[in-house]
C-alpha positions as a Python dict, from the first residue, in 0.01 Angstrom:
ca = {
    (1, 'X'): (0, 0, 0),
    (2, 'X'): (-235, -339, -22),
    (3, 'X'): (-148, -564, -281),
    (4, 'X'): (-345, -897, -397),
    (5, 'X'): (-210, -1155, -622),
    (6, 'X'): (-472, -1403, -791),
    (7, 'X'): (-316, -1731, -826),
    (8, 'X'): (-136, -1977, -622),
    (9, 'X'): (139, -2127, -902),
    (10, 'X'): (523, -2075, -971),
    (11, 'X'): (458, -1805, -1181),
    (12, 'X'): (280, -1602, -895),
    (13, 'X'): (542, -1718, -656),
    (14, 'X'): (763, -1520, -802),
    (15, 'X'): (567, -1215, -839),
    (16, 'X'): (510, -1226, -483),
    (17, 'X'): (853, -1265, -415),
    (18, 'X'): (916, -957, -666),
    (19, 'X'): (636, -741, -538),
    (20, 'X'): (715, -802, -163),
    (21, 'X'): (1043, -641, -232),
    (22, 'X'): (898, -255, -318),
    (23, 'X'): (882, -43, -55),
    (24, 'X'): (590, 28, -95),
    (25, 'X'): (435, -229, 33),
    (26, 'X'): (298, -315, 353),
    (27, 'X'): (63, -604, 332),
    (28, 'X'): (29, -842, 65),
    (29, 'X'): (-223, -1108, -20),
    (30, 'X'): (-223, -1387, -258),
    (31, 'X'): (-559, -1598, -343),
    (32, 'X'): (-553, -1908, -321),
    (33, 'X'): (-141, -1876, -315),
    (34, 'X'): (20, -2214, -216),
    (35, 'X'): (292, -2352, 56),
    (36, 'X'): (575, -2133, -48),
    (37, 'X'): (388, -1792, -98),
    (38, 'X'): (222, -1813, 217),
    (39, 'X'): (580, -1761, 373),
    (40, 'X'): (584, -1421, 150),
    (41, 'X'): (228, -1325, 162),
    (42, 'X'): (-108, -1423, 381),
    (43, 'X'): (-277, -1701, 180),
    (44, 'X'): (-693, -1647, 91),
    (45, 'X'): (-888, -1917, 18),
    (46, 'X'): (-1059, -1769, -266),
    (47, 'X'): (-1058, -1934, -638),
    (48, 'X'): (-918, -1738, -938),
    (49, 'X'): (-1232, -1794, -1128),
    (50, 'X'): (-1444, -1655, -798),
    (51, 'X'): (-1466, -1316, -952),
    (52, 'X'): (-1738, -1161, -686),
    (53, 'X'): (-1548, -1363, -385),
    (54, 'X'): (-1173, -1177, -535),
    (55, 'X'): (-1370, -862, -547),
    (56, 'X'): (-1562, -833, -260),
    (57, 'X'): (-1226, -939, -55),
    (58, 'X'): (-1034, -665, -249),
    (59, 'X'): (-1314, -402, -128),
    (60, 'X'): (-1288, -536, 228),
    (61, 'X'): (-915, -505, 236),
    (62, 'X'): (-915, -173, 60),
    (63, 'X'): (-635, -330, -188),
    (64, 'X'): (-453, -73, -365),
    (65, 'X'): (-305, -303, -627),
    (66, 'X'): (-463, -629, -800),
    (67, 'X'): (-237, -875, -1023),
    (68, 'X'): (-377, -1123, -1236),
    (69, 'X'): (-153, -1413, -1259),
    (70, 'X'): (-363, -1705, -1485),
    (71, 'X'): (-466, -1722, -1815),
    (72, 'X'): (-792, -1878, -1745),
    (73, 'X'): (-986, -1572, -1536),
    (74, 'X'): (-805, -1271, -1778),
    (75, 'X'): (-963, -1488, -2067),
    (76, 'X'): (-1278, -1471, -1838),
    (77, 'X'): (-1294, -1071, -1767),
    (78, 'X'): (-1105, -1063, -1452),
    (79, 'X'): (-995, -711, -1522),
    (80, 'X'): (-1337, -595, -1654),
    (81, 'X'): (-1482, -721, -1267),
    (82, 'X'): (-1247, -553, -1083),
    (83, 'X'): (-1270, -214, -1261),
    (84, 'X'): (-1622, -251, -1292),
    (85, 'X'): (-1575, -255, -882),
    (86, 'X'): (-1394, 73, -887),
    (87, 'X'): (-1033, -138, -805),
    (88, 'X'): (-720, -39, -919),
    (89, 'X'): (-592, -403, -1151),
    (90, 'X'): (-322, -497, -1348),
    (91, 'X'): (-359, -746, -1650),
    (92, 'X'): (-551, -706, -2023),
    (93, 'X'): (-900, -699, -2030),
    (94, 'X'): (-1096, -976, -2197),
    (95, 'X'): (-1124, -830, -2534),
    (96, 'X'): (-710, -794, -2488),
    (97, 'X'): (-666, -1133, -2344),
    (98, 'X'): (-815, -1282, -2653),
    (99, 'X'): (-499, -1216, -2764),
    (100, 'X'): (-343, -1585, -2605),
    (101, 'X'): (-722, -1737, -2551),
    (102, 'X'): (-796, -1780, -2907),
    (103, 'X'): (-500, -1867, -3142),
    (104, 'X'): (-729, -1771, -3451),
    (105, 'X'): (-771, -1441, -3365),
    (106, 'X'): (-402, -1413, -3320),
    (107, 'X'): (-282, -1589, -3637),
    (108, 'X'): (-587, -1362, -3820),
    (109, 'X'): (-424, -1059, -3645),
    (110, 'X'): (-66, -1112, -3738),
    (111, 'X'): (-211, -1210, -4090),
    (112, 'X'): (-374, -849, -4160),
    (113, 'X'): (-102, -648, -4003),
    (114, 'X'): (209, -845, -4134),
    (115, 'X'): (357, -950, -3809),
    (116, 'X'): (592, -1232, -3938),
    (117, 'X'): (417, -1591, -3842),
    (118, 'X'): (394, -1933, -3964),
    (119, 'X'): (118, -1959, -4296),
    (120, 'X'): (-166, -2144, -4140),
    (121, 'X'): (-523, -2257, -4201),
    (122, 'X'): (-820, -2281, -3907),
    (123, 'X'): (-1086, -2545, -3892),
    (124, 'X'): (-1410, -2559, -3692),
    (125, 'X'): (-1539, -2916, -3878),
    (126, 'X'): (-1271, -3236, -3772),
    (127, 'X'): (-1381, -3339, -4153),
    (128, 'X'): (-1231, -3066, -4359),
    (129, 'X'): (-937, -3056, -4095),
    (130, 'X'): (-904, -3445, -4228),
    (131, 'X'): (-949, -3366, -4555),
    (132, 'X'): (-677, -3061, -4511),
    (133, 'X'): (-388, -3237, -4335),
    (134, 'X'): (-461, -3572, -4600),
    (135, 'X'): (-242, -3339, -4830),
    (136, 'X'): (-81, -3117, -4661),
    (137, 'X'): (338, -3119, -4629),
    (138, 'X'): (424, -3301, -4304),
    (139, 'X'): (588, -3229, -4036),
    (140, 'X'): (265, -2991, -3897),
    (141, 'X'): (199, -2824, -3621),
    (142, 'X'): (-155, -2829, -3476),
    (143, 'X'): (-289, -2648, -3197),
    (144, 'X'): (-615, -2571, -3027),
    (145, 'X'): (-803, -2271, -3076),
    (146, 'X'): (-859, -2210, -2693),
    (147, 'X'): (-661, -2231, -2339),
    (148, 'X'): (-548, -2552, -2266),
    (149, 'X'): (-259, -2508, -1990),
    (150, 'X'): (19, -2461, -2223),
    (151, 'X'): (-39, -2821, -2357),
    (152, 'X'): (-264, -2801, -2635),
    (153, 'X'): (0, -2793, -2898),
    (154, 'X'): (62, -3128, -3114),
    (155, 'X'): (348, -3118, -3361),
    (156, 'X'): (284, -3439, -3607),
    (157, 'X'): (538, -3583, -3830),
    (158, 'X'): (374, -3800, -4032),
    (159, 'X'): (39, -3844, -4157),
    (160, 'X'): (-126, -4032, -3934),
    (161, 'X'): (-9, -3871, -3646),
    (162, 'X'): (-146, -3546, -3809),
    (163, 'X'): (-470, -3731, -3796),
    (164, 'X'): (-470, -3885, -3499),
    (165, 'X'): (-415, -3493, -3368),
    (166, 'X'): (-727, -3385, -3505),
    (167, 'X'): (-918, -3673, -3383),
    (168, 'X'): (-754, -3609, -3027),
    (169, 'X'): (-835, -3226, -3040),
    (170, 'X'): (-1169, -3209, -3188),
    (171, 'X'): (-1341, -3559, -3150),
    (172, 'X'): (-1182, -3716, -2838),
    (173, 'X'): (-1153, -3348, -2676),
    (174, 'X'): (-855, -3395, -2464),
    (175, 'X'): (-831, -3031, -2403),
    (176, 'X'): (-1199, -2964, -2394),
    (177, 'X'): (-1377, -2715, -2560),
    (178, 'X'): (-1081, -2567, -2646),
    (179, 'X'): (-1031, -2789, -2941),
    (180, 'X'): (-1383, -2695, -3072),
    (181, 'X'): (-1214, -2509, -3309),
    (182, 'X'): (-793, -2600, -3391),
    (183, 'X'): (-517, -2381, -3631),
    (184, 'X'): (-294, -2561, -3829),
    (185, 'X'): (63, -2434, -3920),
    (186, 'X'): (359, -2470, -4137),
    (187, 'X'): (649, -2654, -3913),
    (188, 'X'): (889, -2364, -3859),
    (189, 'X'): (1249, -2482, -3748),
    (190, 'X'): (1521, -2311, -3579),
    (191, 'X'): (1597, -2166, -3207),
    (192, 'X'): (1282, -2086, -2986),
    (193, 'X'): (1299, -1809, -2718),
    (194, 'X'): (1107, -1643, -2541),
    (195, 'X'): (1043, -1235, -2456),
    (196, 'X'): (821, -1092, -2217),
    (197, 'X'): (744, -758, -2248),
    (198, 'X'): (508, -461, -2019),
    (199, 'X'): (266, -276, -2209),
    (200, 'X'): (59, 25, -2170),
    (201, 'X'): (-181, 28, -2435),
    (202, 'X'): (77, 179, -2671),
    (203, 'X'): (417, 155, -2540),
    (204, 'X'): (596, -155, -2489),
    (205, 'X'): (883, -214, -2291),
    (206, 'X'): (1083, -540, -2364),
    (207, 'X'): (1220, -741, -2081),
    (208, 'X'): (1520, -988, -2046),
    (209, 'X'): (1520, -1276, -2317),
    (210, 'X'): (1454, -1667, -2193),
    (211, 'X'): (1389, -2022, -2302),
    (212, 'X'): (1172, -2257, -2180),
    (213, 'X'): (1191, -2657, -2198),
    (214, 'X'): (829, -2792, -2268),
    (215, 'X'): (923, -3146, -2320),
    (216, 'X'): (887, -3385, -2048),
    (217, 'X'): (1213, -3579, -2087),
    (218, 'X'): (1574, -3532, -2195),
    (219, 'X'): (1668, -3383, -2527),
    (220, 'X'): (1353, -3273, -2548),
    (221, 'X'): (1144, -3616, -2569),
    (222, 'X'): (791, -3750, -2400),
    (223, 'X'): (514, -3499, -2391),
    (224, 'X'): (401, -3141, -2356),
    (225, 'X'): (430, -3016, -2015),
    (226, 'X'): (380, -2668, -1870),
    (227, 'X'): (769, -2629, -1869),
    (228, 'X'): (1038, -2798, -1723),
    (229, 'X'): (1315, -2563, -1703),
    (230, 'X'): (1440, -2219, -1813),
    (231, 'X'): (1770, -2043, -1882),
    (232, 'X'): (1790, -1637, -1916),
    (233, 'X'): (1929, -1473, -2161),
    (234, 'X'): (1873, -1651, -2469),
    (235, 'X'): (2236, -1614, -2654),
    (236, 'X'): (2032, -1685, -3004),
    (237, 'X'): (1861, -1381, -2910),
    (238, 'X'): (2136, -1122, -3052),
    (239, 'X'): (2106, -745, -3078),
    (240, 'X'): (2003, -764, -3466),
    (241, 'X'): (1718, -1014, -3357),
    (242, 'X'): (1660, -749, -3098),
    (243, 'X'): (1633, -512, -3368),
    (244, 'X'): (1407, -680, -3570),
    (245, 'X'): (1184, -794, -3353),
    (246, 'X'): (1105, -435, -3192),
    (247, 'X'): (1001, -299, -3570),
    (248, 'X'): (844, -618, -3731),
    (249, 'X'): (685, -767, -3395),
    (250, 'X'): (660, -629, -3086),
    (251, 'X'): (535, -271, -3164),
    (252, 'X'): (320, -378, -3467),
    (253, 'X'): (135, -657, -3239),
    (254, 'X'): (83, -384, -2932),
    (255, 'X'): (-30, -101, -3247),
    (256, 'X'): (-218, -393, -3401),
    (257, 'X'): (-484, -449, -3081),
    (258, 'X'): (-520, -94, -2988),
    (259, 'X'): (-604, -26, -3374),
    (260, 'X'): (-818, -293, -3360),
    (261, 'X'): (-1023, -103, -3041),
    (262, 'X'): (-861, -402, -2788),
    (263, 'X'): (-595, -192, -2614),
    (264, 'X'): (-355, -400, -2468),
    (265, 'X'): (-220, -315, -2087),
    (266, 'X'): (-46, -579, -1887),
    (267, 'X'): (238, -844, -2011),
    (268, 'X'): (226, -991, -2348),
    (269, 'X'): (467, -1312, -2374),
    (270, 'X'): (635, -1283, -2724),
    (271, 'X'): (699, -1655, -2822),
    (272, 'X'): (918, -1655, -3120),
    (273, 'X'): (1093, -1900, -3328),
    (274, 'X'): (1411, -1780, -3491),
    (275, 'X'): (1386, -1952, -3836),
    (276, 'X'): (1697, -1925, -4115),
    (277, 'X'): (1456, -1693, -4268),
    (278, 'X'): (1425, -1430, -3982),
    (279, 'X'): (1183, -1462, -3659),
    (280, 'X'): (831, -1548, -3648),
    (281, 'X'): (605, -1554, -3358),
    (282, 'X'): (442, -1895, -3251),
    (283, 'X'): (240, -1750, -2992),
    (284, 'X'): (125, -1467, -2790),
    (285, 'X'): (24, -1507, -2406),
    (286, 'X'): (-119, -1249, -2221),
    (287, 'X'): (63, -1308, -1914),
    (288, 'X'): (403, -1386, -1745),
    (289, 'X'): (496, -1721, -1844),
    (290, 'X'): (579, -2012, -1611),
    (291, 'X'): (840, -2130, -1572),
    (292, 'X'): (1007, -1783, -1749),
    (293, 'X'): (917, -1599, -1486),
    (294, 'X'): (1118, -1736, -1266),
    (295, 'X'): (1468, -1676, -1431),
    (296, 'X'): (1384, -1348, -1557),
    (297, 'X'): (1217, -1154, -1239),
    (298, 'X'): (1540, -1242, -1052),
    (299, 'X'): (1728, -1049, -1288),
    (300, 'X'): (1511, -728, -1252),
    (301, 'X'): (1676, -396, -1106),
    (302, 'X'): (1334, -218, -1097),
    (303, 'X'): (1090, -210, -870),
    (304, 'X'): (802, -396, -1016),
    (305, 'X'): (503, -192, -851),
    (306, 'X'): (596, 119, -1040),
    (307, 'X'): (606, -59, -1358),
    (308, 'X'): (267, -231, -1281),
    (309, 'X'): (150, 118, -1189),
    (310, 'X'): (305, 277, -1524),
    (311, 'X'): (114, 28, -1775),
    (312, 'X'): (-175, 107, -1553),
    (313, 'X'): (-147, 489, -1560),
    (314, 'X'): (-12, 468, -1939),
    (315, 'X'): (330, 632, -1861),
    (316, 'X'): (517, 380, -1950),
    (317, 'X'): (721, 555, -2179),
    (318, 'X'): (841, 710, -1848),
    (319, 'X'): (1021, 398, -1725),
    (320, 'X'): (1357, 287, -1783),
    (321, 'X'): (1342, -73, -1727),
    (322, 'X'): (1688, -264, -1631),
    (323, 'X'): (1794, -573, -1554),
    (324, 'X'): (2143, -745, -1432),
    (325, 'X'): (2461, -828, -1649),
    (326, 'X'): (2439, -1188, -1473),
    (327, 'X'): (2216, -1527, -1585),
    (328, 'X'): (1973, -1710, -1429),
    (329, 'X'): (1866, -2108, -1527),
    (330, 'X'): (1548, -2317, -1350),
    (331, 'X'): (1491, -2674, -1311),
    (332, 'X'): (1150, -2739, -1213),
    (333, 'X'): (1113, -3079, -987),
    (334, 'X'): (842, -3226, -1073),
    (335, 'X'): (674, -3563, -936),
    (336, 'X'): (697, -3890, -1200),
    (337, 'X'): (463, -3958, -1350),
    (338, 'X'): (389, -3549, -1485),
    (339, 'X'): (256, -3448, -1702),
    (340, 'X'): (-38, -3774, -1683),
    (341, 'X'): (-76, -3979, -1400),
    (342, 'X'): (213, -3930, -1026),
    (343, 'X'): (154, -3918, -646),
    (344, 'X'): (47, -3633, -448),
    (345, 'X'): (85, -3555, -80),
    (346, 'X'): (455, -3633, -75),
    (347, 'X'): (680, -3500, 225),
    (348, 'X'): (916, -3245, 93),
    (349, 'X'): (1264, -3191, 264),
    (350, 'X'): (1560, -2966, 249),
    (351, 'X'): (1448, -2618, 148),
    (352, 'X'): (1669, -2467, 487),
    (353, 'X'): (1968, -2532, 288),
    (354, 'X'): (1867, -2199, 85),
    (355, 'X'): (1864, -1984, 334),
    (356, 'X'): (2094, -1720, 370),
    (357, 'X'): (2228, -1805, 14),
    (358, 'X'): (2248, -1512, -227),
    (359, 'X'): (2150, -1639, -600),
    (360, 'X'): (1939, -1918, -503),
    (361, 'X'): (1570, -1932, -498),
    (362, 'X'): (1320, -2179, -432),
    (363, 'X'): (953, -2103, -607),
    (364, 'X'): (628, -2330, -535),
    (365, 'X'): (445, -2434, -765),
    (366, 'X'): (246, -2760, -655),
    (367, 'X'): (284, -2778, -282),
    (368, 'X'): (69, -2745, 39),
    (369, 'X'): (97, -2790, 414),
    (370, 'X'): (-93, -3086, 546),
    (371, 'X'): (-304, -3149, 898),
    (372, 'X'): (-13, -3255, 1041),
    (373, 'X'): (188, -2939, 958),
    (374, 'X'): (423, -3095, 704),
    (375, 'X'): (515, -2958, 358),
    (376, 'X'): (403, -3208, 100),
    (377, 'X'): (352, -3230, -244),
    (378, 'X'): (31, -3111, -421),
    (379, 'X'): (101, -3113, -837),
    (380, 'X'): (289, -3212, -1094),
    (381, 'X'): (548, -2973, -1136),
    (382, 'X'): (612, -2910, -776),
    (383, 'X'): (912, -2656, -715),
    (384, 'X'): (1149, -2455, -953),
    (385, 'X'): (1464, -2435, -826),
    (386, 'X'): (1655, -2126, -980),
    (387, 'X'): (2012, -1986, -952),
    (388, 'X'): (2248, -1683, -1108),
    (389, 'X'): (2537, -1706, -1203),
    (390, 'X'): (2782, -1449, -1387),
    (391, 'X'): (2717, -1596, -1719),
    (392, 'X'): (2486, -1907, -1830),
    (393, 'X'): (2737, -2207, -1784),
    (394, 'X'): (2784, -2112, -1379),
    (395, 'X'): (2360, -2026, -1350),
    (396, 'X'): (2318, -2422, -1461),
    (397, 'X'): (2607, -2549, -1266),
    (398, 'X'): (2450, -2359, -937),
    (399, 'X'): (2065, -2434, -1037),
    (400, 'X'): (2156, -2815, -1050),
    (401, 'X'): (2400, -2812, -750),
    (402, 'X'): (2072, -2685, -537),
    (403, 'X'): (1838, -2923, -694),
    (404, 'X'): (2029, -3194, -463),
    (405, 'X'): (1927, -2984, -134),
    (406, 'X'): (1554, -3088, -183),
    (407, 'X'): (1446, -3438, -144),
    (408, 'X'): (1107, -3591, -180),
    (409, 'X'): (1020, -3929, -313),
    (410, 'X'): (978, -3973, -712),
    (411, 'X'): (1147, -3634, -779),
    (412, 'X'): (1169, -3611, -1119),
    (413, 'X'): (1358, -3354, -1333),
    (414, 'X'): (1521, -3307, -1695),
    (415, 'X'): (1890, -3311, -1716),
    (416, 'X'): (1984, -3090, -2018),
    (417, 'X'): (1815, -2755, -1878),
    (418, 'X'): (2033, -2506, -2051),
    (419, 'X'): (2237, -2760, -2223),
    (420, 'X'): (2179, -2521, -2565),
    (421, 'X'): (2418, -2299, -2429),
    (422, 'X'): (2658, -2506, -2492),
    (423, 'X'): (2605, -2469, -2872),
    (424, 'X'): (2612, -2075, -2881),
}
């Protein structure tokens, strides 16, 4: 079969790297795809917002199989266009993908269905979001109504800072319109992991457990990013959690949107806090999640294309879904500078010393080949270098061993990926 991936970052690196493994396939695409997918798939210069270009292409190419990688065109009815072509896609329609693109609905859903969350209040006016947070208990956590790249979440300790947010979010629209309208929640505190999960409409099938780092510096200081590292399995996330989670969140959330006529079918990124009084969900996404991906795709027995086809088709039920007795950890290289202002265009250097190595993985996320036919540089968080081990401590020893193979100038990366393991 054809396959076509839409997107061209770490996240749909891997997925090509996954999907080229079925047998089942025998040409894959990936638009626009970047430096390191184009040595797993033929590279299309096509957007992931050009909805007639990606469909048209897909008609041309008789794809059998579409994949929606981004947030930005599932928010936008990427689905809805290719089905409305007559093509075969996997992903959540729009009305499904409002599930991540507008925390309100999602804090309203989990509010009228009792899916376990932090209490929170939404504001569409900056004044009566001042007026709200002039009283409210501090720490709080604020975050933008809309998509905003993983990075539209501001957690404020004090008073003015909770201020300051608002103006940021609302006034000074950092994140653009997706501040028009912000949530703000209760501070929750404990362990946060993440759980991505495949869903049919109705049944839901929970994958391997992970964490992501979103800070930019060690021990978790400097600002959001879009991840900086990952570690798989969570050890905070026990069987009991396990338990819990499958009766209070994950079934209720997937029963939730096809009750409320917005039937879910695609991947919906549980991301949960595990608080001393039980876990709560922070957020949904309605996607794979980047950098998770990358640690917990590597650790799947199955063949990915049937379970794309079996949330498509609705037998999921059918599908036993496995993954390894081993750990994987991620340190994503990024240029300095990331998340605001670093270099581009950067020669890149030592990604033969992976080859032939079993456990070690290299996936692109901001690099390109230039005129001249080198491999450079092209974003902030540039590669995400991942490696198993039998158990989490060797995963992080072998994931920063192979971050030394690569060179390229102002390589930045954070130092304690995984380092929580050490506390379980």
């Amino acid at each position: 079969m054809k396959v076509l991936i839409v997107g061209g970052g770490g996240r749909e690196h891997a997925i090509a790297w996954k999907v080229a493994q079925s047998p089942k396939v025998e040409k894959l695409y990936c638009a626009p795809g970047n430096a390191g997918i184009a040595r797993t798939a033929e590279c299309v210069d096509i957007g992931v917002m050009d909805f007639d270009a990606l469909t048209t292409f897909a008609k041309e190419k008789e794809i059998d199989l579409t994949i929606i990688g981004p947030d930005d065109p599932l928010a936008a009815g990427a689905v809805d266009a290719f089905e409305a072509a007559g093509l075969k896609v996997f992903g959540p329609r729009k009305r499904a993908a409002i599930l991540e693109s507008s925390k309100a609905f999602s804090k309203d859903l989990m509010k009228k269905y009792n899916i376990p969350t932090a209490a929170y209040e939404t504001f569409d006016s900056p004044r009566k979001a001042l007026a709200y947070v002039e009283t409210a208990d501090m720490p709080i956590v604020l975050k933008a109504d809309g998509l905003a790249l993983g990075k539209g979440v501001l957690i404020c300790n004090t008073r003015e800072e909770a201020k300051e947010g608002v103006r940021t979010l609302m006034m000074d629209k950092q994140f653009g319109s997706a501040g028009d309208r912000i949530v703000v929640e209760e501070f929750m505190t404990g362990r946060e992991v993440s759980v991505l999960s495949f869903v049919d409409g109705k049944t839901v099938k929970v994958m391997t457990s992970a964490q992501d780092h979103k800070r930019a510096g060690d021990g978790d200081t400097g600002l959001n990013t879009g991840g900086m590292g990952t570690f798989s399995p969570s050890p905070f996330y026990t069987r009991e959690v396990d338990e819990f989670c499958r009766k209070n969140i994950f079934q209720p959330a997937v029963d939730a949107m096809r009750a409320e006529g917005r039937e879910f079918k695609g991947i919906i990124f549980f991301g949960l806090m595990l608080t001393p009084k039980g876990p709560r969900v922070l957020e949904f996404n309605a996607r794979f999640g980047d950098p998770e991906t990358q640690v917990v795709l590597p650790r799947m027995k199955n063949d990915i294309v049937d379970v794309f086809e079996a949330c498509i088709d609705g037998t999921l039920d059918k599908v036993d879904l496995e993954f390894e007795d081993n750990a994987a950890v991620c340190v994503v290289l990024a240029s300095k500078g990331y998340p605001e202002r670093y270099d581009k265009g950067l020669p890149i250097s030592g990604l033969d010393n992976f080859k032939d190595r079993d456990g070690y993985y290299v996936f692109h996320a901001g690099s390109k080949v230039n005129t001249k036919g080198q491999l450079v540089t092209n974003g902030g968080r540039v590669l995400g270098v991942t490696a198993l081990g039998e158990d989490l401590k060797t995963a992080r020893t072998n994931a920063y061993k192979a971050t030394e193979w690569i060179h390229f100038d102002n390589k930045y990366m954070r130092h304690d990926i995984g380092k929580a393991i050490d506390e379980a």
